[in-house]
N, C-alpha and C positions, 0 to 999 in steps of 0.2 A: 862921102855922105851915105850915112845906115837911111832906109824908108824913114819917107814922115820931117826932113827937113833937118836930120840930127848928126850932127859933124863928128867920126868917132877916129879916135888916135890910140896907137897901142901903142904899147913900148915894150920889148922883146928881150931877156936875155940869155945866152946857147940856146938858143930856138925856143923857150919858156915863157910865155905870156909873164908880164911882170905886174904890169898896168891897163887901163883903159880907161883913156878921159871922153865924156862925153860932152857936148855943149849942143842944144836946141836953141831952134830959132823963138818957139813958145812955151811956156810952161806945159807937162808932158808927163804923164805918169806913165813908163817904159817895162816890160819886162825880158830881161836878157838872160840866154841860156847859157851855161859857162861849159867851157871846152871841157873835156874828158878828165885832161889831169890839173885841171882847177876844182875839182869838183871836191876834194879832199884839204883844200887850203885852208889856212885863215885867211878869211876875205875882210877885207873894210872899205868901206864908201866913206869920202871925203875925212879918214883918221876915225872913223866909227866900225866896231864891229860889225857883222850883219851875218844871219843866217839863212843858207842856201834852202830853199825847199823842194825837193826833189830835184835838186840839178838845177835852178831859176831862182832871180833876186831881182827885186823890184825896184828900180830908184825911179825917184821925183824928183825929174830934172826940173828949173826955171829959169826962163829966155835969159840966154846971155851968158847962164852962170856956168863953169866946167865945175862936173862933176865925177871924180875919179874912184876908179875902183883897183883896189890894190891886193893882191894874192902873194899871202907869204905862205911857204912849206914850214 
């Protein structure tokens, strides 16, 4: 459990963040800082693109829902 009630799962591959699914207990507007060598990815939240702002991306989680964040090279 991340602060604030919010359940977080990674998924790892050769030591590489791959994923990160989030799920809150309430609706939650979250901002997460992304590790060093994610920070040059193409990221997407739930099959959506998204861009990083200086190192941070914001999702809008809602109770109940996993919301995944996915980092391709």
């Amino acid at each position: 459990m991340a602060r604030g009630g919010t359940q977080v799962d990674a998924e790892l591959e050769e030591g590489s963040l791959v994923s990160v699914t989030f799920t809150n207990k309430a609706d939650k507007i979250v901002r997460v800082e992304l590790p060093e060598k994610q920070k040059n990815c193409r990221i997407t939240v739930n099959g959506e693109a998204v861009e990083a702002e200086n190192g941070f991306i914001s999702l809008e989680l809602t109770a109940g829902k996993a919301t995944t964040v996915k980092f391709n090279r």
